[in-house]
C-alpha positions in Angstrom: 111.4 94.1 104.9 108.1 93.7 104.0 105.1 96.5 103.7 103.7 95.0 106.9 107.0 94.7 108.8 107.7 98.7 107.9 103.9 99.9 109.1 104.2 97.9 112.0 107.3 99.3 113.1 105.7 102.7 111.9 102.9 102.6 113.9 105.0 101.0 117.0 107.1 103.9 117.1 104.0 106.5 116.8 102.2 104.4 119.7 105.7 105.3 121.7 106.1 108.9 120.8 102.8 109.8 121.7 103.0 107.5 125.0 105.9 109.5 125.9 104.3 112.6 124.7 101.1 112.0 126.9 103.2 112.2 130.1 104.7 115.6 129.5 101.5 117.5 128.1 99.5 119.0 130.6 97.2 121.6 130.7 98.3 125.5 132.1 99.7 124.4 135.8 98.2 127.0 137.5 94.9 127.1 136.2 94.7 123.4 136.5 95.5 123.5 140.2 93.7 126.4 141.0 90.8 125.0 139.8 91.1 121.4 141.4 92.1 123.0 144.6 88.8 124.9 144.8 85.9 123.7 147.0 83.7 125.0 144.2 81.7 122.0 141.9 81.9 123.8 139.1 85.7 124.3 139.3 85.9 121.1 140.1 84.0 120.3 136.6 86.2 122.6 134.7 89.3 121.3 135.8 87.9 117.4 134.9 87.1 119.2 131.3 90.4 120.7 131.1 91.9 117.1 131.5 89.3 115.8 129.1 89.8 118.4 126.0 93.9 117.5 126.7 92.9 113.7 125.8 90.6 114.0 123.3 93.0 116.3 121.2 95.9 113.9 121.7 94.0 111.4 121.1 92.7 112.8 117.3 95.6 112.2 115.5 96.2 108.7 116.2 92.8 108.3 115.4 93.1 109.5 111.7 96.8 107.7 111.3 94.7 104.9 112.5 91.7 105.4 110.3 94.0 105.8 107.3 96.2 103.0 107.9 93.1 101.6 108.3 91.8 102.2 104.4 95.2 102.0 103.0 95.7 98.2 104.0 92.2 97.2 102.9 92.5 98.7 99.6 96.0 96.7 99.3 94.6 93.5 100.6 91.8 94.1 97.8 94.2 94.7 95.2 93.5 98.4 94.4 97.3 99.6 94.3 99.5 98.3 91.1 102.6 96.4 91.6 105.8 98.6 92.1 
C-alpha cells in the first residue's frame, strides 16, 4: 500500500465518521424547538444561529485535517521529507 492509498483511505473513513456524526449531533432539543416554534423573529434567528454555530464547529476539524493533509502532500511531492 502506497502513502496515497493509506491517506485516501484515511481521509475516506474521516469523511464517513463525521457524516455519520453530523446526523446525530444536534443542538439542546428543547431550546432548539422552543425557539423555532416561537412566532418571535428574533427566536426565529437564534434558533437558525444555533444550527449554524453546530456546522461551523463540526465543520473545523475537517478543515485543519484538510489543511494539513493539505501541506504534508505538497511538501512530499516537493521532496522535503527523506526517504524511509
Amino acid at each position: 500500500m502506497t502513502i496515497r492509498q493509506g491517506l485516501r483511505t484515511v481521509l475516506l473513513g474521516l469523511a464517513f465518521a463525521f457524516q455519520l456524526a453530523g446526523g446525530l449531533a444536534q443542538a439542546c432539543p428543547n431550546c432548539k424547538e422552543g425557539l423555532a416554534e416561537s412566532s418571535d423573529v428574533n427566536a426565529q434567528r437564534l434558533a437558525d444561529g444555533y444550527s449554524s454555530s453546530i456546522l461551523l464547529m463540526m465543520g473545523m476539524p475537517l478543515a485543519l485535517a484538510g489543511a494539513g493533509t493539505f501541506w504534508v502532500v505538497k511538501a512530499a511531492k516537493e521532496g522535503r521529507f527523506p526517504e524511509l
